[in-house]
gemmi code that builds the backbone of each chain (N, CA, C; Angstrom):
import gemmi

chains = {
    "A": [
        ("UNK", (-4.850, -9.463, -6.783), (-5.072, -9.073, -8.170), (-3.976, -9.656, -9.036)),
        ("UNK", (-4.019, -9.811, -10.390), (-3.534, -10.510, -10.991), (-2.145, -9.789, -11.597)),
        ("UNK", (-2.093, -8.643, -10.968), (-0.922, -7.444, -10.899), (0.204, -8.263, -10.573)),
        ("UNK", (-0.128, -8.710, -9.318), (1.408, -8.865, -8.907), (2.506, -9.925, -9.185)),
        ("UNK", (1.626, -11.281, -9.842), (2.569, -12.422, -10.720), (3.076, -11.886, -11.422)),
        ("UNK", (3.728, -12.678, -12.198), (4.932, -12.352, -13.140), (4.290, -13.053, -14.363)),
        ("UNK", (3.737, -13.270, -15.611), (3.950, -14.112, -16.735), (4.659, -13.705, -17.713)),
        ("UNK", (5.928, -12.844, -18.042), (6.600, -12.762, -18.871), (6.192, -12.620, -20.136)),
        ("UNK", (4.966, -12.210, -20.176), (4.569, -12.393, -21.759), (4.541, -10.906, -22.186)),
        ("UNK", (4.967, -10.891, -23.077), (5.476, -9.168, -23.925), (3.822, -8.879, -24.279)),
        ("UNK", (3.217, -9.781, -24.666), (2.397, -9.531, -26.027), (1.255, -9.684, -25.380)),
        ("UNK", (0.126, -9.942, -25.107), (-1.022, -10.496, -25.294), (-1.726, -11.407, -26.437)),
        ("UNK", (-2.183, -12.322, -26.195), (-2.642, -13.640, -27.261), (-3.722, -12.610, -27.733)),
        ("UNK", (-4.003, -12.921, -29.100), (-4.589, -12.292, -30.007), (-5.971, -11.946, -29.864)),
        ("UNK", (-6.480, -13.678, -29.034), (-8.059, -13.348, -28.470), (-7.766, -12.757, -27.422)),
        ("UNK", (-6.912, -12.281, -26.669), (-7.009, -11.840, -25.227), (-6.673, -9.773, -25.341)),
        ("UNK", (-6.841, -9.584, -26.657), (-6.312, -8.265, -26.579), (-7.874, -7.493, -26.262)),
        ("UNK", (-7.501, -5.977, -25.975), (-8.378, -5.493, -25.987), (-8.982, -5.021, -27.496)),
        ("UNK", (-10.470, -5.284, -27.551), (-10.952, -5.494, -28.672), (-11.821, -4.107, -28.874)),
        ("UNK", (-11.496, -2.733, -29.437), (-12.633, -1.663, -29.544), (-14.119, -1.749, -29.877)),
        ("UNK", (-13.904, -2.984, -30.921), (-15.359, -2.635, -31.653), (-16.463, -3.089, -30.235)),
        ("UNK", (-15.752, -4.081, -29.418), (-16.879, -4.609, -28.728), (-16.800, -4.006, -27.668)),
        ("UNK", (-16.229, -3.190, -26.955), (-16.224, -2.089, -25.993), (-17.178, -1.112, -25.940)),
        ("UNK", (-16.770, -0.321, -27.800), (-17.736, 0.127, -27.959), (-19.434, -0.124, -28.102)),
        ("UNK", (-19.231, -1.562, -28.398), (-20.713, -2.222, -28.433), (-21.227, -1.733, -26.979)),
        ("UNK", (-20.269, -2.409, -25.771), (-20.806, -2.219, -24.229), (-21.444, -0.733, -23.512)),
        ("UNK", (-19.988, 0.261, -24.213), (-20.737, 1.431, -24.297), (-21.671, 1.686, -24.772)),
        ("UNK", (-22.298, 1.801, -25.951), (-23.329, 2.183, -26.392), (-24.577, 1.803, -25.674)),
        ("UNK", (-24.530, -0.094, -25.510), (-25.690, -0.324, -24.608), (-26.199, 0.715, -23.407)),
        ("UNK", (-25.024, 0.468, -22.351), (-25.335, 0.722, -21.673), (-25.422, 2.643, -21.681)),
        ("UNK", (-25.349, 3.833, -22.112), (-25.314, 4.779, -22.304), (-27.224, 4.702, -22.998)),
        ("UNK", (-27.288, 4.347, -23.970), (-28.410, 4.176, -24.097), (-29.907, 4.017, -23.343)),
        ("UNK", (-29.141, 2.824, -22.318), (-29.955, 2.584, -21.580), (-30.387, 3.209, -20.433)),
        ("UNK", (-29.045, 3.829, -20.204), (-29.326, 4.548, -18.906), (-29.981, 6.464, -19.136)),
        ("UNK", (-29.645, 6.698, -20.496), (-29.774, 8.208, -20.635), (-31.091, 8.454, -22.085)),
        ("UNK", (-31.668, 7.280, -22.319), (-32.742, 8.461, -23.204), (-33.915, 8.320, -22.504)),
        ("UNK", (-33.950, 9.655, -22.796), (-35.091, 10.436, -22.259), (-34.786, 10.985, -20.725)),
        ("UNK", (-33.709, 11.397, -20.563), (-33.060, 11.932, -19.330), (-33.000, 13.173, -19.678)),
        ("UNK", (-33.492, 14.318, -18.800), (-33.024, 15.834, -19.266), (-31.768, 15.841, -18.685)),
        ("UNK", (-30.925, 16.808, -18.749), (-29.745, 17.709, -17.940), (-30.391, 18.209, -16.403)),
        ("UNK", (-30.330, 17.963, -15.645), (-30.355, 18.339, -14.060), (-29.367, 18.423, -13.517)),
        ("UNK", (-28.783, 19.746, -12.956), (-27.562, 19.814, -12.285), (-27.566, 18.886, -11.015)),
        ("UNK", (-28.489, 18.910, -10.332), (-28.402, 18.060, -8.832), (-27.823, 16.624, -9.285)),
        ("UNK", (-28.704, 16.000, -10.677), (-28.335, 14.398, -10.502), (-27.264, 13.965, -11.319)),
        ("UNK", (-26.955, 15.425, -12.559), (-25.753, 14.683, -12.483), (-24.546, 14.269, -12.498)),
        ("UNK", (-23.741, 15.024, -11.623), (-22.838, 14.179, -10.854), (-22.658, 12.791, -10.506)),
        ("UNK", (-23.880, 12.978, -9.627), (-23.661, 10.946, -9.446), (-24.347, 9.743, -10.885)),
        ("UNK", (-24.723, 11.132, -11.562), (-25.497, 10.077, -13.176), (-24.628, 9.320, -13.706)),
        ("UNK", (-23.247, 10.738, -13.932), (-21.704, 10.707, -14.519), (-20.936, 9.466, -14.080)),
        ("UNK", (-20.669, 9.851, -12.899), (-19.890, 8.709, -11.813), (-20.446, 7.209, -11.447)),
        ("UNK", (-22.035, 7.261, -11.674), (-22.350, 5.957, -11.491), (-22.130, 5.360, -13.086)),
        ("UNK", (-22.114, 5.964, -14.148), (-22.071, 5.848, -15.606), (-20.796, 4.928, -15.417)),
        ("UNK", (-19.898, 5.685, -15.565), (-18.732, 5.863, -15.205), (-18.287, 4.252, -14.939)),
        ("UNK", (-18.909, 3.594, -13.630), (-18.762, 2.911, -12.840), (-18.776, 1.013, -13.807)),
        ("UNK", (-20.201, 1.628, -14.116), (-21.481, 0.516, -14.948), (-20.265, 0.085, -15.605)),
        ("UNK", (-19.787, 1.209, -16.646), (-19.063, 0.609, -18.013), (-18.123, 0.222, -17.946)),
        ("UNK", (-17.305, 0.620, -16.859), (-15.952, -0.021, -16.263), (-16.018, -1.435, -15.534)),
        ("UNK", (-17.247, -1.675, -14.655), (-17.703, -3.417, -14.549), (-17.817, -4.066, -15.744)),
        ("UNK", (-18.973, -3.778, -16.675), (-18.745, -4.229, -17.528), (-17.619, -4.325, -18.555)),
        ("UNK", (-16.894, -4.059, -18.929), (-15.587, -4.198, -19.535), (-14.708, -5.003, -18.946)),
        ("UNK", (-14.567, -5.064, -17.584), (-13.837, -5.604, -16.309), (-14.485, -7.033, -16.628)),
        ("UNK", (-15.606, -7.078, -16.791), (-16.155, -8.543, -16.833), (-15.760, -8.978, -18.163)),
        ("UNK", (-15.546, -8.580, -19.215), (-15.314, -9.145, -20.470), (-14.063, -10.154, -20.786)),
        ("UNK", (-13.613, -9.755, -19.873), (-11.918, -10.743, -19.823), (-10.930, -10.654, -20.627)),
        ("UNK", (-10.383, -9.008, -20.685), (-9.189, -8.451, -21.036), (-8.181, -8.326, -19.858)),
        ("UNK", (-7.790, -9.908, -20.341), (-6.761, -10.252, -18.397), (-5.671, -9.081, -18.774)),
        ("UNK", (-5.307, -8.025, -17.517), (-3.979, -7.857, -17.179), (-3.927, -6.746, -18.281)),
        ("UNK", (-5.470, -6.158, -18.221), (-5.491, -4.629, -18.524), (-6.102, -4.120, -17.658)),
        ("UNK", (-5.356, -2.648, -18.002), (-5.912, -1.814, -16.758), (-6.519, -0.966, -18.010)),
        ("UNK", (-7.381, -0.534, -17.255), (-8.658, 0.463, -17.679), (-8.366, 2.043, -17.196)),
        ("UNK", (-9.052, 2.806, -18.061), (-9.368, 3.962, -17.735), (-10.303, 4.466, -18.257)),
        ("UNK", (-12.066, 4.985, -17.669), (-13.191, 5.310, -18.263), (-13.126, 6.804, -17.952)),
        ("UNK", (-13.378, 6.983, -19.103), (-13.812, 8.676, -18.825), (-15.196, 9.131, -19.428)),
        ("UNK", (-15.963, 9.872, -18.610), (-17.564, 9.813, -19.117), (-17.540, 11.288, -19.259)),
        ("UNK", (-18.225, 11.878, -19.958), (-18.355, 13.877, -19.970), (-19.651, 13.497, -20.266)),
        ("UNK", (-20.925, 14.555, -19.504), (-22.350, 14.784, -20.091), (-22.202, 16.213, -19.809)),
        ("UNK", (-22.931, 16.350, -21.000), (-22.821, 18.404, -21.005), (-24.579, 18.329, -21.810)),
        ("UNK", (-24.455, 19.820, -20.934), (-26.387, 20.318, -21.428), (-26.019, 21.059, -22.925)),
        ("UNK", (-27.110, 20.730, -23.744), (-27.273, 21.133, -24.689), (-27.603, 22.733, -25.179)),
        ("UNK", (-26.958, 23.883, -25.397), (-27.907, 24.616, -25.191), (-26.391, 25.943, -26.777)),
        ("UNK", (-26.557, 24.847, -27.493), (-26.053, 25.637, -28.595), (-24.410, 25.943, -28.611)),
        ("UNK", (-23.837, 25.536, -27.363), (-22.332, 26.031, -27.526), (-21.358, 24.998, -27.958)),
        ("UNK", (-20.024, 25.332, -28.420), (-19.366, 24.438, -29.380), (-18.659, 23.765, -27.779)),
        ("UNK", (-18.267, 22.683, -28.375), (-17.014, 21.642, -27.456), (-16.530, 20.677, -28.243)),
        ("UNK", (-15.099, 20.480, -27.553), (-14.171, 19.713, -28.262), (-13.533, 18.807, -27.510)),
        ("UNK", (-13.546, 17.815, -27.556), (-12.750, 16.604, -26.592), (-11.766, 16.068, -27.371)),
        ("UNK", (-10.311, 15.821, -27.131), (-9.265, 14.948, -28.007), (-8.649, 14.645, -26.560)),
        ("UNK", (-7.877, 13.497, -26.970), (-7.230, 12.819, -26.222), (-5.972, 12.142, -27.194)),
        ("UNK", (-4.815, 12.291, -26.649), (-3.212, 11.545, -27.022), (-3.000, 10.784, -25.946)),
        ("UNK", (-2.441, 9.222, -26.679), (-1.965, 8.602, -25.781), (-0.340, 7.724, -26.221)),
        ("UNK", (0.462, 7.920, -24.826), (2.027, 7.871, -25.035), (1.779, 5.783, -24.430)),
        ("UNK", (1.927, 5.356, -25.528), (1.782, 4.284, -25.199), (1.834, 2.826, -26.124)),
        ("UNK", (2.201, 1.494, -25.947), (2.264, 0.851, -27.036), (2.027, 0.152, -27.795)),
        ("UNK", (1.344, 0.807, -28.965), (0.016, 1.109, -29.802), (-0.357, -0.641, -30.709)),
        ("UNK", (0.870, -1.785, -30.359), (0.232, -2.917, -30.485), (-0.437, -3.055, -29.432)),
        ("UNK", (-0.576, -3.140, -28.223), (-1.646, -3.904, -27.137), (-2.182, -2.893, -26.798)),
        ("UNK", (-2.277, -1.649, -26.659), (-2.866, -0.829, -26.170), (-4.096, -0.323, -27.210)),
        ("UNK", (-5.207, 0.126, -26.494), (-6.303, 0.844, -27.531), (-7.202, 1.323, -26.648)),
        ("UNK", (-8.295, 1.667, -27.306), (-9.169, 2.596, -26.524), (-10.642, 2.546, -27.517)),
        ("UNK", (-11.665, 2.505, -26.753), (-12.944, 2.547, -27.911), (-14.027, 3.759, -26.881)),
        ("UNK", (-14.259, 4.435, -27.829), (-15.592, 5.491, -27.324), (-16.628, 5.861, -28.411)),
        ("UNK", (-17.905, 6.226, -27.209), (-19.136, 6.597, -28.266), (-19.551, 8.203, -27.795)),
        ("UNK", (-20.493, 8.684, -28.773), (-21.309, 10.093, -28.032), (-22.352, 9.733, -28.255)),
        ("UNK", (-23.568, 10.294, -27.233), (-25.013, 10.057, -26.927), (-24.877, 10.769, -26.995)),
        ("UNK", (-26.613, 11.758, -28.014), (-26.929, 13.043, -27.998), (-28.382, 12.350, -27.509)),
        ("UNK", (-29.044, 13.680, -27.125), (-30.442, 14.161, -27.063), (-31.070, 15.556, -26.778)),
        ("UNK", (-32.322, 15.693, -26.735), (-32.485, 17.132, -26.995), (-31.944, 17.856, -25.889)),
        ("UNK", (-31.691, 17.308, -24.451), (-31.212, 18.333, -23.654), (-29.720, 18.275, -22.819)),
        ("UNK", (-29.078, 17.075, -23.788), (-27.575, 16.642, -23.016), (-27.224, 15.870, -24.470)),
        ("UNK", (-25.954, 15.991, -24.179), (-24.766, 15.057, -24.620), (-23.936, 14.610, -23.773)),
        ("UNK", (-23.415, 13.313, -24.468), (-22.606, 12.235, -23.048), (-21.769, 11.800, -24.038)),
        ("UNK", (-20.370, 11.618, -23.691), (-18.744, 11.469, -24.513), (-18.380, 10.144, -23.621)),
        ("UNK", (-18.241, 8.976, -23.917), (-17.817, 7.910, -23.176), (-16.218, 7.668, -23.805)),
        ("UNK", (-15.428, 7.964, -22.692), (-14.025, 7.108, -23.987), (-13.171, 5.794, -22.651)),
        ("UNK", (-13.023, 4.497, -23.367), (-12.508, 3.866, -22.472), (-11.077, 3.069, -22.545)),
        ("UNK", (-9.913, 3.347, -22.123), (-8.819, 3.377, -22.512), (-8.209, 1.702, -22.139)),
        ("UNK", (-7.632, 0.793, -22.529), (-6.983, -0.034, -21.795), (-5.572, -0.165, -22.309)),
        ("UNK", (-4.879, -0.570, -21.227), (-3.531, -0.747, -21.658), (-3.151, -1.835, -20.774)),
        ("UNK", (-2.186, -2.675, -21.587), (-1.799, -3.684, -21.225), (-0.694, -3.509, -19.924)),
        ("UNK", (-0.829, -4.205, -19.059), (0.219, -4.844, -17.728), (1.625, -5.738, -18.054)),
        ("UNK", (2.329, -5.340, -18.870), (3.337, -6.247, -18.883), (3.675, -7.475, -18.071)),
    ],
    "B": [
        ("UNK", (24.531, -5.035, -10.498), (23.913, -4.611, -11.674), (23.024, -3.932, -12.077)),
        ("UNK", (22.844, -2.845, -13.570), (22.470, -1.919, -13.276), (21.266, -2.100, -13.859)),
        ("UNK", (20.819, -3.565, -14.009), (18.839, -3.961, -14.248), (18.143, -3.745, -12.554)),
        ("UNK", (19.035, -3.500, -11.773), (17.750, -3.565, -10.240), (17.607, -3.185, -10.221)),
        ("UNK", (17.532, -1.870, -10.715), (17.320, -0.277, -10.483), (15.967, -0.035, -10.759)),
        ("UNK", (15.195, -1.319, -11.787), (14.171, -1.364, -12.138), (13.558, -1.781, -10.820)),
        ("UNK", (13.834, -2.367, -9.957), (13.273, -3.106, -8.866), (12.361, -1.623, -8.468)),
        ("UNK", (12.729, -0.225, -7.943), (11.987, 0.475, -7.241), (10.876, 0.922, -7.894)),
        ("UNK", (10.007, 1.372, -7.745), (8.591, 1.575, -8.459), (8.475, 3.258, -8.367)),
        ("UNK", (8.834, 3.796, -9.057), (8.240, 5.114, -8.827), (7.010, 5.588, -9.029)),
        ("UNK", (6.319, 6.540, -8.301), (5.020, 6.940, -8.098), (4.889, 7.811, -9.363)),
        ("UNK", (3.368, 7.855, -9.328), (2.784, 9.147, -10.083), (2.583, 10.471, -9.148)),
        ("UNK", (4.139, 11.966, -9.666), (3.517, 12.636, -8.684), (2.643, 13.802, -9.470)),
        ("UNK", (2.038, 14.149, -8.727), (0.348, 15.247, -9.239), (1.032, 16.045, -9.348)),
        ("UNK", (1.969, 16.757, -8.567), (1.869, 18.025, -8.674), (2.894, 18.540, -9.564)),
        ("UNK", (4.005, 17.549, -10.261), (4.716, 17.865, -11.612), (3.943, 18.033, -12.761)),
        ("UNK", (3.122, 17.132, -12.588), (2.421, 16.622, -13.823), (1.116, 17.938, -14.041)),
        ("UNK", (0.397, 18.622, -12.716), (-0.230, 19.283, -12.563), (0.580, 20.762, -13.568)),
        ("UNK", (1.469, 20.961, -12.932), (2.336, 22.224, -13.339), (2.726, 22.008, -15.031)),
        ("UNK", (2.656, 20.840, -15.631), (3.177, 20.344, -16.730), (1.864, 21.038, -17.493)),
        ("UNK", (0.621, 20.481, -16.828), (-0.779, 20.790, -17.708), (-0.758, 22.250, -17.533)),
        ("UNK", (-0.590, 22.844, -16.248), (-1.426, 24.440, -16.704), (-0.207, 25.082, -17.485)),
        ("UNK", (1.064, 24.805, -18.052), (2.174, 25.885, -18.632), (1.938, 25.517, -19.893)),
        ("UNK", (1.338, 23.422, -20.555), (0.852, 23.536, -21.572), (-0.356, 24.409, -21.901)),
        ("UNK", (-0.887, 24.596, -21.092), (-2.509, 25.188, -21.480), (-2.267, 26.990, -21.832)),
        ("UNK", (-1.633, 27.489, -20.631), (-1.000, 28.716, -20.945), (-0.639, 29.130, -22.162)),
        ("UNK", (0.378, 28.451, -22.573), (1.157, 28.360, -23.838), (0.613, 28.495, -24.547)),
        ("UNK", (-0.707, 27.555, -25.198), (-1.161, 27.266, -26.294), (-2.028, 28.691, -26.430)),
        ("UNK", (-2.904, 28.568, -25.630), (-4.212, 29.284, -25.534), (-4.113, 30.861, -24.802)),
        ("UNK", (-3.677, 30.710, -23.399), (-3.171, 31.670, -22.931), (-4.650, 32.835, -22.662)),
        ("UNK", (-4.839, 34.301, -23.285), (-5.758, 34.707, -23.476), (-6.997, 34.984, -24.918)),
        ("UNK", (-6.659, 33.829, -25.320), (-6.951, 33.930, -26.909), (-8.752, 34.025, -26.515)),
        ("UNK", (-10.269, 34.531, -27.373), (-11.107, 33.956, -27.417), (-11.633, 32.772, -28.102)),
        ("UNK", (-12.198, 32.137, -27.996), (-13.018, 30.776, -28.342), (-13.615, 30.854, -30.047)),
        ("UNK", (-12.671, 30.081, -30.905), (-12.817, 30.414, -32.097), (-13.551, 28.932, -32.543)),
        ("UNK", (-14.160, 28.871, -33.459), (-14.720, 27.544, -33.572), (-13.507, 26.664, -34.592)),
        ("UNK", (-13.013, 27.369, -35.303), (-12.554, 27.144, -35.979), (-10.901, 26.474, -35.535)),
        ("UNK", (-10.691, 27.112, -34.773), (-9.355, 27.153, -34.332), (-9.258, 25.408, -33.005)),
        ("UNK", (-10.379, 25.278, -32.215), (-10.329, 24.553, -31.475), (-9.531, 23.786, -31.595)),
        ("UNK", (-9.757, 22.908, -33.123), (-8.925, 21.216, -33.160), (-7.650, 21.805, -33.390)),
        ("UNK", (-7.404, 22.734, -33.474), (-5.743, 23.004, -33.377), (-5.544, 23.018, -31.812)),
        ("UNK", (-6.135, 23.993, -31.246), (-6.024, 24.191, -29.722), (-5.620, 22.796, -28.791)),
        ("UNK", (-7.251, 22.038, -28.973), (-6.525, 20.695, -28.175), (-5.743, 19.865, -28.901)),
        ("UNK", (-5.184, 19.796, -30.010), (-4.017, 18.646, -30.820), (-2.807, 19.706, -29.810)),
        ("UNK", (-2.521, 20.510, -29.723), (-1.729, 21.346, -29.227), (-1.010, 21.198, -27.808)),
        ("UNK", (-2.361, 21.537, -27.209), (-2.355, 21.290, -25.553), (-2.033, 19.808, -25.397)),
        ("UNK", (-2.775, 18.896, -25.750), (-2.221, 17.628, -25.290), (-0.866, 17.369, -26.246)),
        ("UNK", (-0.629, 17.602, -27.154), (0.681, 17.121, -27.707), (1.994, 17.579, -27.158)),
        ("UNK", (1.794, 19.070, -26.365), (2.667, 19.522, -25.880), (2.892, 19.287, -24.282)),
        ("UNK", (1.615, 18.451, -23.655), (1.975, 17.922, -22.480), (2.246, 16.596, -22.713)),
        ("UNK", (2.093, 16.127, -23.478), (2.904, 14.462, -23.852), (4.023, 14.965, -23.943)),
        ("UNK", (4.846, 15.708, -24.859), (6.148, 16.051, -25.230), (6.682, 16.138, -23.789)),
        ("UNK", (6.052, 16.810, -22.893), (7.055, 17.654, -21.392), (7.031, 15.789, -20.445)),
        ("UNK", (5.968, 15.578, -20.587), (5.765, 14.152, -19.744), (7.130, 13.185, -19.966)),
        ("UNK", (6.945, 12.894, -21.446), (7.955, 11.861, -21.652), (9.248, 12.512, -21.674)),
        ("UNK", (8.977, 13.829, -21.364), (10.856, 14.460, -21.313), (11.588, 13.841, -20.008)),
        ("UNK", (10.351, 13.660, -19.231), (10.575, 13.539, -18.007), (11.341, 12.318, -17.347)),
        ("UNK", (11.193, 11.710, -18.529), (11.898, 9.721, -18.487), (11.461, 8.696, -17.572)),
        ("UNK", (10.130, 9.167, -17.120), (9.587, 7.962, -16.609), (9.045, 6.647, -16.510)),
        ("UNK", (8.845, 5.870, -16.374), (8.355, 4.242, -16.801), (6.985, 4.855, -17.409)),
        ("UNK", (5.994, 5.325, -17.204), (5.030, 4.834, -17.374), (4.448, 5.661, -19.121)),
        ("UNK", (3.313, 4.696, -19.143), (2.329, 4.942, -20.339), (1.845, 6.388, -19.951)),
        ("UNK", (1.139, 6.943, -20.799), (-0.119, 8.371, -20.161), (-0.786, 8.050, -20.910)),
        ("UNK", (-2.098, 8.981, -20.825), (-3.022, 8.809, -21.543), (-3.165, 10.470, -21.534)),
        ("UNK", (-3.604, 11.590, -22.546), (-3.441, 12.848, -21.575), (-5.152, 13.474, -22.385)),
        ("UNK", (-6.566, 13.926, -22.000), (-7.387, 14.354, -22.674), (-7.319, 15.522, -22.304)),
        ("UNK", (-8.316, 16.134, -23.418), (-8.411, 17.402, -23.111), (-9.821, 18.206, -23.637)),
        ("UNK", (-10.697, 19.001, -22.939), (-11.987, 19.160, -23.299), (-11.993, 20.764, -23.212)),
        ("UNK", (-12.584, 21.129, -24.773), (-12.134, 22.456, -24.745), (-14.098, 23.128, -24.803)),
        ("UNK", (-14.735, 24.248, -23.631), (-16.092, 24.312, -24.376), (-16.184, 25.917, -23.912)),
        ("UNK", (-17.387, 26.205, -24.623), (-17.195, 27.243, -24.875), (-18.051, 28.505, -23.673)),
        ("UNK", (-18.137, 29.297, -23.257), (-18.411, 29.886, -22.014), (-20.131, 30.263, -22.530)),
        ("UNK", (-21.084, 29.467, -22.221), (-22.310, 29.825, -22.703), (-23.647, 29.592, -21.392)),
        ("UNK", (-23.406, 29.724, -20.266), (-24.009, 29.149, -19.582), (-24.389, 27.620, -19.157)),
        ("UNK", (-24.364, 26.945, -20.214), (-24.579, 25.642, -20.186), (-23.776, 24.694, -19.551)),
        ("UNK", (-24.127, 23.554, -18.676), (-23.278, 22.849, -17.553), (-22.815, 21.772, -18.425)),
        ("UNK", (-21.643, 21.703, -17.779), (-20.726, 20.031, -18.272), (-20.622, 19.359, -16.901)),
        ("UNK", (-20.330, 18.091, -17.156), (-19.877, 17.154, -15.823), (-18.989, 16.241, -16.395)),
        ("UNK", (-18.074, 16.131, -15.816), (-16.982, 14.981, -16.376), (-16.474, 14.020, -15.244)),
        ("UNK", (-16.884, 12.405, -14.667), (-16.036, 11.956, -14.326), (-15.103, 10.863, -14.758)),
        ("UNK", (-14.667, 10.067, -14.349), (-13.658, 9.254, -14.459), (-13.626, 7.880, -13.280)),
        ("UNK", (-13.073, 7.087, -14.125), (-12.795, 5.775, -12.962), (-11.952, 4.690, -13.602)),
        ("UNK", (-11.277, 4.306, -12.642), (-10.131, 3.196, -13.256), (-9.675, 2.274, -12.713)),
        ("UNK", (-9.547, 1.364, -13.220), (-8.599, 0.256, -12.518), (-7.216, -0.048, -12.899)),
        ("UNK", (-6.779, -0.321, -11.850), (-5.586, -0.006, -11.960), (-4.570, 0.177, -11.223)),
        ("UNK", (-3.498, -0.078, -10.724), (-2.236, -0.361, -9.037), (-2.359, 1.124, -8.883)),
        ("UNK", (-3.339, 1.242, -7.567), (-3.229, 2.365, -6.720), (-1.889, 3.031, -6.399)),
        ("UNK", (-0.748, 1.636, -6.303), (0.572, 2.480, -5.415), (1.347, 3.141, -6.076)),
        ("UNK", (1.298, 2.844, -7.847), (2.284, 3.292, -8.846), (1.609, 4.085, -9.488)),
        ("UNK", (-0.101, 3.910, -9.793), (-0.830, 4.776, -11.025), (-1.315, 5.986, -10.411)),
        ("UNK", (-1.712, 7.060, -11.364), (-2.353, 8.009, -11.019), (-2.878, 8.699, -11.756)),
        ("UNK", (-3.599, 9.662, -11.413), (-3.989, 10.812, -12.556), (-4.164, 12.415, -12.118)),
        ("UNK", (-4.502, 13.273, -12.809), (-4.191, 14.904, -12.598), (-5.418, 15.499, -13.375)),
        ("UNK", (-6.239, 16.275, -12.987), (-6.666, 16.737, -13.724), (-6.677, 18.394, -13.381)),
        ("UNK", (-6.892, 19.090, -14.841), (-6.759, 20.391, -14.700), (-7.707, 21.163, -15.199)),
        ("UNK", (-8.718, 22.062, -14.071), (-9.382, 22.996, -14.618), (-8.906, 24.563, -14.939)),
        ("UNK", (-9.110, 24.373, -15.954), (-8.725, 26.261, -16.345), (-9.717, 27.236, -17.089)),
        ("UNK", (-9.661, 28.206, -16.509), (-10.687, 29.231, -17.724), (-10.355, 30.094, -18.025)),
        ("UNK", (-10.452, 31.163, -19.450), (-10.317, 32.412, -19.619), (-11.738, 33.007, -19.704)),
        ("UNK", (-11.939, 33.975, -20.172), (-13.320, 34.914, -20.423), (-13.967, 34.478, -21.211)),
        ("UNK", (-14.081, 33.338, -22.639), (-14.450, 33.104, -23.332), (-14.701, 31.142, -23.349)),
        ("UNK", (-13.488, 30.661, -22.580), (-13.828, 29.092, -22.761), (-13.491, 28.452, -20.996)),
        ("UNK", (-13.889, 27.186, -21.071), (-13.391, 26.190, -19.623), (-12.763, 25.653, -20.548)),
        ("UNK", (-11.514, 24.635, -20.005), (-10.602, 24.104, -20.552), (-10.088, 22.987, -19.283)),
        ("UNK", (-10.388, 21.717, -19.492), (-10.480, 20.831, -18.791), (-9.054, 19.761, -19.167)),
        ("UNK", (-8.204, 19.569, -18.303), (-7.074, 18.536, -18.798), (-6.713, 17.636, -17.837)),
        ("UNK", (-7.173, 15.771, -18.466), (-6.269, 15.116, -17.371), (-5.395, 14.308, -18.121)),
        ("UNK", (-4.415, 13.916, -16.894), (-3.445, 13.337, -17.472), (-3.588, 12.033, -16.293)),
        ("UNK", (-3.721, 10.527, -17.305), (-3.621, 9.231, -16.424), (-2.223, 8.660, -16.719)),
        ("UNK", (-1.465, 8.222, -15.647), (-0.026, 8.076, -15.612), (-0.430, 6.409, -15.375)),
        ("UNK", (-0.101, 5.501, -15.997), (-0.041, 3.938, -16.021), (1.041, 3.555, -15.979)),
        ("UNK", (2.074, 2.973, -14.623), (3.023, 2.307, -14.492), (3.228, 1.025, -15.399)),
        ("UNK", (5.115, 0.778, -15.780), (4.687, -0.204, -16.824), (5.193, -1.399, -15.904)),
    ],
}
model = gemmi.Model(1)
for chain_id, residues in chains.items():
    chain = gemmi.Chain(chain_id)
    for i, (resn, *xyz) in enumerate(residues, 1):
        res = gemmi.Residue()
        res.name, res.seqid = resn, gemmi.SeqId(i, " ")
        for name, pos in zip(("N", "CA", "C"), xyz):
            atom = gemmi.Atom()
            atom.name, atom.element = name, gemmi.Element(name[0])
            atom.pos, atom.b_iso = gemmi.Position(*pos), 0.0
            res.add_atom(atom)
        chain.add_residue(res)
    model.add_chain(chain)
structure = gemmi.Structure()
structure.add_model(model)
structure.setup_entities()
């Protein structure tokens, strides 16, 4: 992995940073694609979550944000009238680093995608 | 010289970081009920005050710390996670907690720099 060289570079080149808007583009696709018209079923999903999970983190991985590391976090919760709140802080440095997320609703779930990258010195 | 010191890699350990999340969560929330109103104070709270204890801690790395606050209504959540990222240095924690009124979900991803 591309971890363990050395290139000395503080910064990341400008096209090489991580870019939100188009992350979020990836999310959305794929969240879309995989969840409308999906009810809430406890049995499937677990592995719905985790294979979710999986999809959006290849894809991002494929986009070619060299010598970031990722972190996807997916939440789907059943719909059924109660409040929730997701925030997230991050200790980190806020030129190369960023993060892009979406929410999918429908009538019987909501799904919170947030996907974090931070640069590898 | 005293730059090699950087040479050793310290780990992410769980179970500081674990103890860090449930004394923030305590703190904030403790036995309060589930106010709608009050929430975005709740989690700006909880995670701001486990960032504060984290970086007291003086370690190399980045965090990332979320936090999912919902409300006790029958209705199911599922949350996972996945990352890439150096297995030997990175890590993460997550923390489930509940009182009578909410679940209260906290992880914390530790990114070596």
């Amino acid at each position: 992995m591309v971890e363990g060289s050395d290139t000395y570079f503080l910064r990341p080149n400008h096209q090489l940073k991580f870019k939100p808007a188009i992350v979020k583009g990836y999310i959305r696709e794929i969240v879309r694609e995989r969840l409308s018209g999906v009810q809430y079923d406890p049995e499937n999903v677990p592995e719905l979550t985790l294979s979710l999970a999986e999809s959006v983190k290849d894809k991002v991985k494929n986009a070619g944000f060299d010598r970031y590391k990722l972190v996807v976090q997916v939440l789907i919760g059943e719909q059924r009238g109660q409040g929730v709140k997701m925030s997230s802080r991050c200790l980190w440095d806020a030129d190369t680093d960023n993060y892009a997320e979406d929410v999918f609703m429908n009538d019987s779930l909501f799904c919170v995608v947030a996907v974090f990258g931070s640069y590898y010195y | 010289m005293e730059d090699y010191l950087l040479e050793e890699k310290t780990a992410f350990v769980v179970e500081e970081v674990s103890k860090i999340i449930k004394d923030s969560v305590e703190t904030v929330i403790g036995e309060v009920s589930y106010k709608h109103g009050r929430v975005n104070q709740w989690t700006t709270s909880v995670v701001e005050q486990c960032l504060i204890q984290l970086s007291k801690q003086g370690k190399p790395f980045k965090y990332i710390v979320n936090c999912i606050i919902m409300q006790k209504n029958g209705a199911g959540l599922q949350t996972a996670s996945t990352c890439f990222w150096d297995n030997a240095t990175d890590g993460s924690c997550t923390v489930r907690w509940e009182n009578e009124s909410m679940y209260v979900i906290v992880s914390v991803f530790g990114l070596a720099i």
